[in-house]
N, C-alpha and C positions, 0 to 999 in steps of 0.2 A: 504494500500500500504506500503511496507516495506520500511524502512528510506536508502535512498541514501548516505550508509558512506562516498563514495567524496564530498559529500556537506558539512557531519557532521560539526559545528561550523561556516559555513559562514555567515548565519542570524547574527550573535553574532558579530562578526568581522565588518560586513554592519554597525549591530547599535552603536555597542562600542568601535569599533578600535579594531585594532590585540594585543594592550598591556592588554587593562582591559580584553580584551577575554581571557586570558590568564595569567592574574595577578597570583592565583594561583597555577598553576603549574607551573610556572617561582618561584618561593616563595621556591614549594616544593624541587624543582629540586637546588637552591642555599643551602635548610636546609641540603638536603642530600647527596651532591657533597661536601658542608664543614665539616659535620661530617665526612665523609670518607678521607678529605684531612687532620684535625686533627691528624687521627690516622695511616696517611699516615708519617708524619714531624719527626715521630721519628727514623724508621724503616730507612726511606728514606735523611735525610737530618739530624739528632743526635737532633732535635727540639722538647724536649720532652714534649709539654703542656699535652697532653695526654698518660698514661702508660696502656698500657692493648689491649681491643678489644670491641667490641656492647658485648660481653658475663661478663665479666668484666673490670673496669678501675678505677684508679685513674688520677684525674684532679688534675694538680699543685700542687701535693703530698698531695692536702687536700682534695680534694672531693671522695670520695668512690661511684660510682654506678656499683648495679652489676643486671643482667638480675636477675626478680624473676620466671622467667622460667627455668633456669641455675640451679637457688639455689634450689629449688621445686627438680629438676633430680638429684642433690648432696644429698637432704636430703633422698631420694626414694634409692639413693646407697647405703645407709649407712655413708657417710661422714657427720661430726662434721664439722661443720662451724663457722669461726671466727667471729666473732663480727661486724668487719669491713665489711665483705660481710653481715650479715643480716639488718646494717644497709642502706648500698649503694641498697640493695634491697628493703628496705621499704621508700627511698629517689624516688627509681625509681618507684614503684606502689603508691605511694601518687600521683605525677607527671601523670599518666596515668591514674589512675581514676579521675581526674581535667579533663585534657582535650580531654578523651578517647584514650581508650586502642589501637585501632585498626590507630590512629596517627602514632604509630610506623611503620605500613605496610606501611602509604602513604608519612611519613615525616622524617624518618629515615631510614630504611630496605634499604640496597644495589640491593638485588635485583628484589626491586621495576623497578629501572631503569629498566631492562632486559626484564622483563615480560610486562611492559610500550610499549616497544619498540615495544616487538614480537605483543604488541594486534594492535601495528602502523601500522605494516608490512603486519597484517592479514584484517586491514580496509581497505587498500592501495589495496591491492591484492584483494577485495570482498570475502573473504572462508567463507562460509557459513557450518554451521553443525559443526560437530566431533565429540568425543566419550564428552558424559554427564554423568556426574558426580554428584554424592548427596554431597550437601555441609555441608552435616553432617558427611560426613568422615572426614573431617579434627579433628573431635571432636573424631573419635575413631583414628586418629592416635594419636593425644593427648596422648589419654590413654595410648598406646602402648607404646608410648616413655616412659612412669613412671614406665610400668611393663618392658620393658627392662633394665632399671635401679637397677629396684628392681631387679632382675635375674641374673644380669650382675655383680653387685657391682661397673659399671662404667656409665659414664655419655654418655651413647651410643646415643644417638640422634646428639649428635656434632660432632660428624664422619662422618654423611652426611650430617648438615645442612646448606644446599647453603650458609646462610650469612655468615657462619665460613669457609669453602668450597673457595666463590669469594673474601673474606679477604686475605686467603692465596695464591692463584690466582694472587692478583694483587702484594703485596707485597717478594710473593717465586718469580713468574714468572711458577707457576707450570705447566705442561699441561695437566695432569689427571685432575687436578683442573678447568680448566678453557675447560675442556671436556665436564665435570657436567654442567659446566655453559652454554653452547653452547645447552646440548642437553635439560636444561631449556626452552633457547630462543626458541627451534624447538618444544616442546612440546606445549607451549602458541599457536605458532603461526601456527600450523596444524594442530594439534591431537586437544586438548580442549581449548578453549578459557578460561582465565580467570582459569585454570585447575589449576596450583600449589597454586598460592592464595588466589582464590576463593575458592577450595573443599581440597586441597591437605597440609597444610602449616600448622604442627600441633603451629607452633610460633602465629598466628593469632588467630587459634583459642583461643590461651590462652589468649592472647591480648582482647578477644571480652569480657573474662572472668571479665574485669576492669572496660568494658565501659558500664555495666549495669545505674550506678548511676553519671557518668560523669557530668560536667557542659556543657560544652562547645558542643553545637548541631547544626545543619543545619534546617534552618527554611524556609519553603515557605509557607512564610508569605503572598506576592500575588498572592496565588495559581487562585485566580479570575481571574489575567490574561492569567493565561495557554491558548496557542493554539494550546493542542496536539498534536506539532511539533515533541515526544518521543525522541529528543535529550539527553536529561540528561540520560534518561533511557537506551542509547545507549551507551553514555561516563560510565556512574558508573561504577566501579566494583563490586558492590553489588546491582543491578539494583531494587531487592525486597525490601528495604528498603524504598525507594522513593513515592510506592504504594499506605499506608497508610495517610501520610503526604498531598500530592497530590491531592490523591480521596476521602478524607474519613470526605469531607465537610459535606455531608447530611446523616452522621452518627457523626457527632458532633465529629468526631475524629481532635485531636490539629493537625494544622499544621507542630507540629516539630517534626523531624524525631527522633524516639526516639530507634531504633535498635538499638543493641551493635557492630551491625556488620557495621554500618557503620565506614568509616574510615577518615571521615572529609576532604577529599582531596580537597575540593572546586570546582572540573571540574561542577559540576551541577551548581554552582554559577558563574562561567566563563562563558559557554557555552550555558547559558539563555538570549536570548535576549532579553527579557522581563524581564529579572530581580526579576523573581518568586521567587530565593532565597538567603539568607545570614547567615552568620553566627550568632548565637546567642545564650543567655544560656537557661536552661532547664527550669527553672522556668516563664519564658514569655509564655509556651504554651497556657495558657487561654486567655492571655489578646491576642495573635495572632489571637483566633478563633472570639472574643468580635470583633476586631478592623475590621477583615473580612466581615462578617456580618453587620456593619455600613455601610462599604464600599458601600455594594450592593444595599442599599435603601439611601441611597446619589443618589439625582441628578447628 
């Protein structure tokens, strides 16, 4: 029987209150509403803690990060790069290969919010279907974006990349701008579900590029108590992640979720009411599956 989206998360809510239901994405939604108000204070109010944009910035005139997605499309144009951007670049991929790459899409990205919303609007609504998508294109757009670079001699990706796009949107007041943005939300929430950041968002895919050898992982660790309620796998937005970790007891596979493509958001940890999972590092996967197995011949 197909899972009742109006229901999604009540079990969860029943057992742990609406706050812990939602601990993390109340988390995510303050990390990414303050990054955005940061680099709002300058433009907007002469407050300049932050100089720059998520493409490049300096912090308090001392910190340098600069997107090493940005820098990769500058080096592909032919652009000679300062010092100061390869080091702000190698500040911000140390930082994401710690606590994976794909953090960015769920705890930082603008428009996470957007896409967020339209999957809200399209649970609320029931819409079933739409055009599907291989979530391997986001990998040939990747590419594309480097060979447009190479071709271009300019950094052509950032001409249409929504989060430079809804940057300039909130801060110009643009309406072209915030046209893009609108026909983001209508794409999520009719045409393909999960469509820009799941198959579509060559920033992600790069992002996934980090979180091969990450620390920081999602563990269901009580997978014993699963009651194939398919919530989690309903909230994810990388649902296929989940699979392995979950199922893949009596194939002696570790509990922890070990894709690149997950994006550590926590809703599978929120919206368990059994509390199958939690954040943890990569290095406890054996002793997860040891600790599991006890479990089960315990009284």
């Amino acid at each position: 029987m197909a899972l009742e989206t109006k229901k999604l998360g009540r079990d969860a809510i029943n057992s742990k209150g609406w706050l812990a239901a939602h601990k993390w994405l109340l988390l995510r939604r303050i990390s990414q509403l303050g990054i955005l108000a940061v680099f709002l204070l300058g433009p907007w109010f002469g407050i300049w803690i932050v100089k720059g944009n998520l493409m490049s910035s300096l912090t308090l005139d001392v910190l340098p990060l600069t997107d090493p997605y940005v820098l990769m499309q500058s080096l592909f144009a032919g652009h000679l790069m300062e010092m100061t951007a390869i080091t702000g670049a190698l500040i911000v991929l140390a930082f994401y290969m710690l606590v994976g790459g794909r953090v960015y899409c769920s705890w930082v990205c603008p428009v996470n919010l957007i896409t967020d919303a339209a999957n809200w609007l399209r649970n609320k609504l029931a819409i079933k279907g739409g055009t599907q998508l291989s979530r391997n294109t986001r990998y040939w757009v990747l590419a594309m974006s480097f060979v447009a670079a190479l071709a271009t001699g300019t950094i052509a990706w950032e001409l249409i990349n929504p989060v430079s796009i809804l940057q300039r949107a909130i801060i110009f007041g643009s309406v072209s701008a915030w046209m893009v943005v609108l026909a983001i939300f209508v794409f999520e929430a009719f045409v393909s579900q999960r469509g820009w950041c799941g198959h579509l968002c060559p920033v992600g895919a790069f992002y996934s590029l980090l979180a091969k050898f990450s620390l920081l992982r999602v563990n269901a660790y009580a997978r014993n108590k699963c009651d194939d309620c398919m919530e989690c796998f309903a909230i994810c937005p990388e649902p296929q992640v989940i699979t392995p970790a979950l199922r893949g007891e009596e194939k002696n596979i570790s509990s922890m979720i070990m894709s690149a493509n997950c994006t550590n958001c926590g809703r599978c940890i929120d919206i368990c009411s059994k509390d199958v999972f939690k954040f943890d590092h990569r290095f406890n996967k054996k002793i997860s599956i040891k600790v599991l197995h006890q479990r089960e011949v315990l009284p």
